[in-house]
C-alpha positions, 0 to 999 in steps of 0.5 A: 775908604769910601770904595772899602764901605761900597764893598762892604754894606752889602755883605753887613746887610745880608749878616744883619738881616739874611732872611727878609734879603733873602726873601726880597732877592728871591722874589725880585728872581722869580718875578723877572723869569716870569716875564721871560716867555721860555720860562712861561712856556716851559712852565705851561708845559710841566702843567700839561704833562701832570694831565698827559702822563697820568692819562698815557699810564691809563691807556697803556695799561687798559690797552695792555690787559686787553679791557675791550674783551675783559672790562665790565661794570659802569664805567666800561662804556666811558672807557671804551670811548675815550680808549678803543672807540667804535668796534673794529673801525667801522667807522673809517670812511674812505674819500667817496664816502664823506658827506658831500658839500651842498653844491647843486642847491635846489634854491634860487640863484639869488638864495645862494648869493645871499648865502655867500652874502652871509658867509663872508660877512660872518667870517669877516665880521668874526675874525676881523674883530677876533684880529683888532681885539688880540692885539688890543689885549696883548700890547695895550694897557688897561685901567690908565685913566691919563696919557702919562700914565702906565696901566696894567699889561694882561700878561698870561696868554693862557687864560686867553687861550683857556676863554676861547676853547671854554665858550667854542666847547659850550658852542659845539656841544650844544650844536651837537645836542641840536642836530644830528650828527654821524655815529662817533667812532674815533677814540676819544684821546687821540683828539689830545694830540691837536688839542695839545698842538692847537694850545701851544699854537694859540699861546705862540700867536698871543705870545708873540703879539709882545714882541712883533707887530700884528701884520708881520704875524698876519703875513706869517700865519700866510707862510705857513705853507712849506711846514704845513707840507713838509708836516703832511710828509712826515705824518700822511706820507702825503705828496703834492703837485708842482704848483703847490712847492711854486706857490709855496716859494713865492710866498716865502720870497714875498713874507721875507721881503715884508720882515727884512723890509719892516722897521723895527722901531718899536723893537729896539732889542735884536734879542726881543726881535729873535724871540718874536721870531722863534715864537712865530716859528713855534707856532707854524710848527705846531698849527702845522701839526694840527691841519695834519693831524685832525686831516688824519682824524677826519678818516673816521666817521665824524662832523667838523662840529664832532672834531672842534668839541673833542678837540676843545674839550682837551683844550679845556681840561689842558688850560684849566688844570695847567692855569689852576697848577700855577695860581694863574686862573685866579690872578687872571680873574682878579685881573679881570675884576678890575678892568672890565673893559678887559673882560669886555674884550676877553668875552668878545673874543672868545665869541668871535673865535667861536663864532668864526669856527662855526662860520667856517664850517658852514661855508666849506660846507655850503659853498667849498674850500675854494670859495673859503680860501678865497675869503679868508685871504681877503679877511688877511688882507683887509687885517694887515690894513685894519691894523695900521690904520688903527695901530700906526704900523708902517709898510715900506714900499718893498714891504708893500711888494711883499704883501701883494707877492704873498697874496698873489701866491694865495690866489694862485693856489685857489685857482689852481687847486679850483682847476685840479678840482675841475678836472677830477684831480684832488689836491692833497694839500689840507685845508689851512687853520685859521 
């Protein structure tokens, strides 16, 4: 009789009361898909196509009636920018053309250590704190006023992605305003395909900060190298040197020894593991679509300032409306309003990763790629250290090894490529994303 009850009461409760049931089960169902990272992804993505769809429609049929020869009327130049750019590509450049970097500096000696001072620290300062403070938002909690207690986890990494590309436009737009740059002469869509690629590539990096640690990342992001070639294949037809597939091998080798060597106390669940894996993978495909295809963009007349505000203002447009869609953007806000150690945290994120970009180009400008890479791989580096002193990450003796076979890789592809350079041979190798 007692099991015939247990059977029983829940088919009486959903008799006597079908609805509020109902209601309770559904939203139990929709709260526990919004804490799985596909269904977000998946989710995100219908919210970009709403924006991608319509504005693919447009282009088609403006290309289709021939607009440039037939279009007329006041919003003829707007559409003429955004669709077709400059008239019969005036505007590619060939490699001798681009604007060279300033290398014969008619300053003093102690001028341009002072400039090199001032750029790596810049770049340092920026992205170091752009580092501790991503995984301070992604995996601790906010408003516990005791140890024992719980707080509030910020959970949607696209509003996160939507603060950074915001303040990076005003950054770029107003360095744009300010000085003087080339003639634009790219369509104005095209930028659409990194932007999109870039969004999806920031939301994997936040997003998998909930299921790996920040080194295992830090040495991924490092790894990147075999997709950003195998994408310069498919998209450039590029071809590259033995070196670069050694260096490339020896990097995969190091970062494979630091993730199989890592313990995985904090992640209990082999199947939380795997979805930080997948995540991280997202994000090398689509980071390394990126490098690719702005490296194809940079053939027109444009500065990196001019490629960081087209791309953004896509980021933007795509966040905003994707964020507005879902009710996220006010759920975020509201989120913010009542944690200002978090809105704190957001805005200086968004400055560092504004900031980094800018420092970023002002030092492949002044100095080249060769003195950058060699920065950032140190910034990498004292990142993986930074955060297990601050976030009690342990690294095993092997996993150790790893790190220094991964590093190691990085400044052979820097002497190298320097050697190459030297000898008046390019590297056709694009320059890494931060």
């Amino acid at each position: 009789m007692p099991s015939f009850s247990w059977r029983i009461w829940p088919a009486l409760v959903l008799l006597l009361f079908p609805s509020s049931v109902a209601a309770e089960e559904e939203s139990s169902l929709l709260e526990g898909w919004r804490d799985v990272w596909l269904f977000r992804f998946l989710i995100n993505i219908l919210g970009y196509s709403s924006i991608i769809i319509p504005g693919y429609l447009l282009i088609s049929y403006f290309k289709r009636h021939n607009y440039l020869e037939t279009g007329s009327g006041i919003c003829f130049p707007l559409i003429k920018t955004c669709v077709f750019g400059s008239e019969a590509k005036a505007g590619l450049l060939d490699d001798t053309s681009v604007a060279p970097r300033n290398e014969g500096d008619s300053g003093s000696s102690i001028r341009q250590v002072v400039k090199l001072i001032f750029c790596a620290a810049g770049l340092q300062v920026s992205y170091l704190t752009w580092g501790v403070l991503q995984e301070r938002v992604m995996t601790r909690s906010y408003g516990a006023t005791t140890p024992e207690e719980a707080g509030e986890k910020f959970k949607d990494s696209q509003f996160l992605v939507f603060m950074n590309r915001i303040l990076a436009l005003t950054v770029s737009g107003l360095w744009c305003i300010m000085f003087k740059q080339p003639r634009h002469g790219a369509p104005m869509y095209k930028y659409s395909f990194a932007s999109l690629s870039n969004i999806l590539s920031s939301w994997c990096q936040y997003e998998a900060l909930k299921y790996i640690s920040f080194p295992t990342q830090v040495l991924a992001k490092a790894s990147k190298v075999i997709p950003v070639m195998l994408m310069g294949k498919i998209i450039s037809r590029k071809s590259y040197e033995y070196w670069e597939y050694l260096t490339a091998v020896l990097i995969s080798v190091g970062v494979s020894m630091f993730l199989l060597s890592s313990t995985t106390s904090k992640h209990p669940s082999n199947v939380t593991t795997f979805s930080g894996i997948i995540i991280l993978g997202g994000y090398i495909v689509f980071d390394s679509f990126t490098s690719n295809w702005q490296d194809n963009l940079f053939k027109y007349k444009m500065s990196s300032v001019q490629m960081m505000f087209g791309v953004n203002l896509f980021s933007c447009l795509f966040t905003i409306g994707s964020l507005l869609e879902q009710g996220a953007f006010f759920d975020s806000v509201a989120f913010m309003t009542r944690h200002s150690e978090f809105a704190f945290h957001a805005v200086l994120l968004s400055v560092c990763s504004a900031c980094g970009q800018l420092f970023i180009f002002y030092t492949i400008n002044q100095f080249g790629a060769a003195i950058f890479t060699i920065i950032m791989t140190l910034r990498q580096a004292i990142a993986i250290l930074l955060s297990c002193f601050l976030y009690g990450h342990a690294i095993t003796l092997v996993g150790g090894f790893g790190i220094g076979t991964v590093f190691l890789a990085l400044f052979l592809r820097v002497y190298a490529r320097n050697r190459m350079k030297k000898s008046g041979r390019r590297s056709t190798q694009p320059l890494a994303q931060v």
